[in-house]
C-alpha positions in Angstrom: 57.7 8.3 97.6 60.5 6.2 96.6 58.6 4.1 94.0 59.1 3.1 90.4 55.5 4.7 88.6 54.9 3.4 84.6 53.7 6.6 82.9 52.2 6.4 79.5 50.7 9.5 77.3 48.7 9.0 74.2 47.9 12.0 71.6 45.6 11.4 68.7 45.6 14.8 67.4 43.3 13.6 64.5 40.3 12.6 67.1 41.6 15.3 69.7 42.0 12.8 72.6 45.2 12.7 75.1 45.0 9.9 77.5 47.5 9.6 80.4 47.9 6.2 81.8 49.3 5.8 85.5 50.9 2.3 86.2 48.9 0.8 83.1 45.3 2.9 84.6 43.5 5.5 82.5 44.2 8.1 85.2 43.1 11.6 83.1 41.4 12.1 79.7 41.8 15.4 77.7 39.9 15.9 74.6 40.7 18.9 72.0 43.2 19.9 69.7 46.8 20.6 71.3 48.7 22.3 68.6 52.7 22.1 69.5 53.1 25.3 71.6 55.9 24.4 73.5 57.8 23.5 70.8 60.5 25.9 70.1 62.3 26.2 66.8 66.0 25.8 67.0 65.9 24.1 70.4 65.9 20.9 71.3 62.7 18.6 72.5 63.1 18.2 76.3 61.3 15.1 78.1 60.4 15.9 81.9 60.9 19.4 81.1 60.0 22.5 79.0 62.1 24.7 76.5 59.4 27.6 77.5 59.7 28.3 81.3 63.0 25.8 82.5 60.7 23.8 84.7 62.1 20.1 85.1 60.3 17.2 86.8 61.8 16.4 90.0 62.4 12.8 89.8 64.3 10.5 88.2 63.4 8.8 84.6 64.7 5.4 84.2 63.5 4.7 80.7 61.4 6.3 77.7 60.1 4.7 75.0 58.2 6.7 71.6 55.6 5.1 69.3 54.1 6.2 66.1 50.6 4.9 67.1 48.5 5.2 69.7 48.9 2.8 72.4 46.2 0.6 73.3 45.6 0.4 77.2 46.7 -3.3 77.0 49.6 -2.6 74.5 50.8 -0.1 77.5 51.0 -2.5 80.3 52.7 -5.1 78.3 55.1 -2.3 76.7 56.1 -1.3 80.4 58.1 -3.9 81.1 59.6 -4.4 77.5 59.0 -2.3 74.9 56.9 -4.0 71.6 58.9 -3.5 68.3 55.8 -2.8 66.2 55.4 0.4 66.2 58.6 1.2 68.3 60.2 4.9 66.7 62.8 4.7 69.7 63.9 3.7 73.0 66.3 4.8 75.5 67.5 3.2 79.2 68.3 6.2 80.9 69.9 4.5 83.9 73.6 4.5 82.6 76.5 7.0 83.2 77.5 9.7 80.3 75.6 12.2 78.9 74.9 10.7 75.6 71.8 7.7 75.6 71.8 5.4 73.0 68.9 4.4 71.3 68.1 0.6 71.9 65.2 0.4 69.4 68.0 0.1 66.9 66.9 3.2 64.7 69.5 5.5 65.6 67.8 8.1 67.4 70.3 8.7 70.3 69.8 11.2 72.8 71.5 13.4 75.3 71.3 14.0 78.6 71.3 17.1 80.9 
């Protein structure tokens, strides 16, 4: 639609409960375990796609950031607009040129593009 949309996920493996957050909205709850089936070994994590079946998502990501909490729903729509330190594993502004993305959280995690 030619919009910028904040998306947020949230996985708490230990309770079982994914939460996906639409422009700072619970929009869907999941609850059970999700063991990491997609994730292949020797390959590369892929964000906005899949390493099983090649599907990509077919618009444009401007910025990602990764967390090693869980995101409260007010912690998410403050983090949209600048990402909170606390807590903060990585960050990357996808809008730039070049295939390699550096990691702004200052951690070191830098990332590639494709």
């Amino acid at each position: 639609t030619g919009e910028w949309v904040h998306v947020a996920i949230t996985t708490d493996n230990l309770k079982g409960v994914h939460l996906c957050y639409i422009n700072g909205k619970l929009k869907q709850s999941i609850t059970g375990r999700r063991d990491k089936q997609n994730v292949v070994p020797g390959r590369a994590n892929v964000i906005g796609g899949n390493n099983v079946s090649n599907n990509y998502f077919p618009g444009e990501i401007y910025s990602i950031a990764l967390y090693n909490d869980v995101r409260s729903e007010r912690e998410i729509k403050r983090d949209a607009t600048s990402p909170s330190p606390n807590g903060l594993v990585a960050a990357w502004n996808l809008s730039g040129a070049g295939s390699t993305v550096r990691d702004i959280s200052g951690h070191g995690y830098d990332a590639t593009k494709r």
